[in-house]
N, C-alpha and C positions, 0 to 999 in steps of 0.2 A: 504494500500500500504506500502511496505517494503521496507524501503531506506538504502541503507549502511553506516556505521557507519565513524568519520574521521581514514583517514587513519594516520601510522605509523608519526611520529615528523619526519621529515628531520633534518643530523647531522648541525650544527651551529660552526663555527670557527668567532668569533670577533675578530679585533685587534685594539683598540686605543689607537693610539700612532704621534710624529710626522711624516712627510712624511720620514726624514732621517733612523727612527728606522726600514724600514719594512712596509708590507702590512700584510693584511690576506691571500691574493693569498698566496706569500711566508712562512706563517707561516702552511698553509694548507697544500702544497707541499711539505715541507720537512714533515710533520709529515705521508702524505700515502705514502712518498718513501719507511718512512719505516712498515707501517701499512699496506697499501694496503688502499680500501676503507673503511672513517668513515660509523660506524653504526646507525642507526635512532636512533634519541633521544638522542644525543652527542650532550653538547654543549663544546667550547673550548672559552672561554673569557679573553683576555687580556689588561689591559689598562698602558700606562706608563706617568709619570710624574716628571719634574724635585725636585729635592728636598737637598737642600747643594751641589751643585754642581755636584751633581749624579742625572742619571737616577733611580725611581725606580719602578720597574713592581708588578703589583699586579692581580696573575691568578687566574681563578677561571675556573675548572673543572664539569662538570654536567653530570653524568650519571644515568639514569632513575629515577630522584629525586633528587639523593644527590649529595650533593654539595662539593666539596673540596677547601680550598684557601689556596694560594702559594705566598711567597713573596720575589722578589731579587731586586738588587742592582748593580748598574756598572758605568765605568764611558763612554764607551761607546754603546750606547743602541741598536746597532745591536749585544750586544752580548747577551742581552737579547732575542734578535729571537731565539736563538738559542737557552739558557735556558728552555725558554717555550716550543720550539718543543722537546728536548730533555726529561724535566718533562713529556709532556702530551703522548709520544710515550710510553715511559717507564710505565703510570700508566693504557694506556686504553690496555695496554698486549702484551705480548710477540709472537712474528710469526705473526703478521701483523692484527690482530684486538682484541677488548674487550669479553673478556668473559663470557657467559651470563650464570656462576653460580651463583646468585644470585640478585632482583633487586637493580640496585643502586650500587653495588660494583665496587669499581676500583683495578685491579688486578694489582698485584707487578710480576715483569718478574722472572722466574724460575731459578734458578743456572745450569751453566750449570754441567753436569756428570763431579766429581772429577775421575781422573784414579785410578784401584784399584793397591793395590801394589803388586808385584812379588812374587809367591808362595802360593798365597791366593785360594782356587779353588772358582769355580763360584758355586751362590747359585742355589739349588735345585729348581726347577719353582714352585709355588706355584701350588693345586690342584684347580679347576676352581670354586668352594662354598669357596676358602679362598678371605679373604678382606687385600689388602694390603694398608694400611695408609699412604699418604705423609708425607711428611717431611715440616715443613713450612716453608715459603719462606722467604728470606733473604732481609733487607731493599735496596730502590734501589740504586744500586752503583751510586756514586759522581759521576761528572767528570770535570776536569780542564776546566774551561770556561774563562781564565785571573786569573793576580794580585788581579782585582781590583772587579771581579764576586763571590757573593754569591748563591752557588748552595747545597741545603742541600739535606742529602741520602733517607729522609723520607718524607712521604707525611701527617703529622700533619696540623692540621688547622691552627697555628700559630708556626711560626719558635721563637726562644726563644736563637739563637743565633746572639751577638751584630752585629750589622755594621761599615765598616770601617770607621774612622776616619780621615776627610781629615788634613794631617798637612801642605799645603802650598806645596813650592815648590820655586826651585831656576830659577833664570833670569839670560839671558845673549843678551843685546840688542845692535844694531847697528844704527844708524842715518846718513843721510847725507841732509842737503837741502841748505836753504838762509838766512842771517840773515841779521838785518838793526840798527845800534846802533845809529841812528838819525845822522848820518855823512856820514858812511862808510858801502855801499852795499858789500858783499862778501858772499864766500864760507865757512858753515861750517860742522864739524865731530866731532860725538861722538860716545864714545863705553862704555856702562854699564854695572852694575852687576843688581840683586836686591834679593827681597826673595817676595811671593805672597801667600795669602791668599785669597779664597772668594770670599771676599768682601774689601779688602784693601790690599796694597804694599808699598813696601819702598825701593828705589833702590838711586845708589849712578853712577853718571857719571863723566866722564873726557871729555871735551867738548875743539874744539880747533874752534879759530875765526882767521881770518887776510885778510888783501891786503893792496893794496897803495892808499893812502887817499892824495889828491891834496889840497893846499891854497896859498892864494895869495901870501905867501912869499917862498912859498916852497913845497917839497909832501914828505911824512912818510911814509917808510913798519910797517905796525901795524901787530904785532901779539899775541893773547889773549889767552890762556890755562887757564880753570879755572875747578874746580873741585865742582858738583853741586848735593848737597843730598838731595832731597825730598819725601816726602811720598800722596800715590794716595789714594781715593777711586776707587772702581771698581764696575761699574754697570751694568747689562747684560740684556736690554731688549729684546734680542733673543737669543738662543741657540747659536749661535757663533757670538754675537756683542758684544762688551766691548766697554764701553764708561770710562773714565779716567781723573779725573778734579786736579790736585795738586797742591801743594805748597812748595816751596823751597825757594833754594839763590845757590848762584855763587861765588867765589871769587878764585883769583887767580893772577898773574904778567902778566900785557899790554906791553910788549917789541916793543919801537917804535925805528925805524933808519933813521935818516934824508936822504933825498936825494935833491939835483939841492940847496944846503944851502952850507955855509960858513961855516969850519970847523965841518960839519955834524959827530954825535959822537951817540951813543947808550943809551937809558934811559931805564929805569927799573920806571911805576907805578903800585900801586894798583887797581884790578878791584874788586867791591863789587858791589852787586846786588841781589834785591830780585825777584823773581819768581813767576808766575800764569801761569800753564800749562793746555793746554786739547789736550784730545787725545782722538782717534777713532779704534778700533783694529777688524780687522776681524780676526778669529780661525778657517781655513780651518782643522787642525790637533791637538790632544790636546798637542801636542809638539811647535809647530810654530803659530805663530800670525802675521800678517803684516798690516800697517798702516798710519794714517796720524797724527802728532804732530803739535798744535804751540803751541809756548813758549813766553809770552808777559814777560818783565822785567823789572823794573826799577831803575834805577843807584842810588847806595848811596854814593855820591860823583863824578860826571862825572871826569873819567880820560881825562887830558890836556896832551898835551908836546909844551913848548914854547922854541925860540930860547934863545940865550946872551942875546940880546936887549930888551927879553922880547916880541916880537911878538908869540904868539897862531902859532902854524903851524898847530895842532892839537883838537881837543876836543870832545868828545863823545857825544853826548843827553843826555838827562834826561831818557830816555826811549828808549827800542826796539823790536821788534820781529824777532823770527826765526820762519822760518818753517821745519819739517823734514819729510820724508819717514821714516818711520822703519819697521824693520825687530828683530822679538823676538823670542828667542830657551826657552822652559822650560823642565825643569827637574822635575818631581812632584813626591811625594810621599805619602802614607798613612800610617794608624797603626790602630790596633786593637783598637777599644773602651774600655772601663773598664766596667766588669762583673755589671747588676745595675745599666749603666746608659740608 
């Protein structure tokens, strides 16, 4: 009895990667938009992984054996969808499928007809026993896929051009929440600068504290401006979570103004203060970040304001917390690596 043999490989499109970068449905569809239907025996493999704060994908093409691998880079990994449909349209041929001159090849898409120039006449047609020889085909054209996408013109097994170089980026943050200086519950505002790395930052704020603080001999408008530079580590156990543990200080002038007192007058103290912050950042965008801050503190030196007579009208704790909302813009930027490394 005579059984038939297995049929043709069905084509294969993998894609892994996170849910955010893309599916294989989608990686499939754009590639027979412009292909038409894949051929048996095509596999199309993709896997992406983060790596220095970049996505980086590493494709691997399969056609009737041989294997091709492609490697890029980005900072956001839907643009790498695109890369790859883009590389594997381009390599499995031109006018909408791969071409079956040879097994295993991956065909480079044809240039199109340069126009001939004016005055030239058209060549004689060749007689039907002449052989007329192609022309060979030109590597596949680039195409702008972002800043921050590595897309090369050839299909080499390993790219041997550097990757960009993340150098940081600039901060510009906003806060507003509640703060408690072991006296006096109130409202406070801050607006920062910083610079960001990675894995570590260092940003400088201007921080404003105050209200009216009640005692038995009397009640103070307190108000606190102080100027606070610390540096974070940054840790990212998810694709857009940043977690933020710091260390600083504070210091700046306690402007207190007597009030319901006898000849109530204006004083000028020193506020000093060290810092242990953490913070919680969600990255909807890689421009914006928003969040939750507290800020625990402890006073180096609690600022007073006493009356004439020497009665405390005032005194801060030894210790306090704030908490904040914030809101963070960044500005980033990269650079070429150096040749070598």
């Amino acid at each position: 009895m005579l059984g038939s043999g297995p049929g043709p490989v069905e084509p294969a499109v993998r894609w892994e990667a996170p849910p955010e970068c893309g599916t294989a449905d989608e990686l499939r569809d754009r590639i027979t938009r412009q292909l038409g239907a894949l051929e048996a025996g095509i596999e199309i493999i993709g896997r992406v992984r983060r790596a220095d704060g970049l996505h980086v994908l590493e494709l691997e093409l399969v056609v009737g054996g041989e294997r091709q691998h492609r490697s890029f880079s980005a900072v956001d990994c839907r643009t790498l969808l695109d890369a790859a449909a883009l590389v594997s349209s381009a390599a499995l041929g031109p006018g909408g499928a791969a071409e079956a001159t040879a097994p295993g090849s991956l065909v480079v898409p044809e240039p199109a007809a340069a126009p001939e120039p004016a005055g030239v006449p058209e060549p004689t047609a060749a007689p039907d026993h002449a052989v007329v020889e192609p022309s060979p085909p030109p590597p596949i054209p680039s195409r702008d896929l972002g800043d921050s996408t590595e897309v090369e013109p050839s299909l080499d097994e390993t790219s041997t051009r550097p990757r960009p170089r993340r150098r940081g980026g600039w901060l510009l943050s906003m806060r507003a929440g509640l703060g408690h200086d072991g006296t006096l519950a109130a409202p406070v505002g801050s607006l920062g600068f910083g610079r960001a790395w990675p894995r570590w930052r260092v940003q400088v704020s201007i921080d404003a504290f105050g209200g009216r603080a009640h005692g038995p001999r009397g009640s103070l408008d307190l108000g606190v401006v102080t100027v606070s530079p610390r540096a974070c580590a940054t840790i990212r156990p998810r694709a857009r979570v940043e977690l933020s543990p710091c260390v600083g200080v504070a210091a700046g002038p306690a402007v207190g103004q007597g009030r319901d007192v006898h000849n109530a007058r204006t004083a000028v103290v020193p506020w000093l203060a060290a810092q242990l912050d953490f913070g919680v950042r969600l990255v909807p965008r890689p421009w914006l970040a928003v969040g939750l801050e507290l800020s625990n503190y402890a006073m180096l030196g609690p600022p007073q304001f006493v009356l004439s007579d020497q009665h405390t009208v005032y005194r801060a704790g030894g210790a306090g917390q704030r908490a904040f909302l914030t809101v963070e813009l960044r500005f980033s930027a990269t650079e070429p690596a150096a040749a070598g490394h």
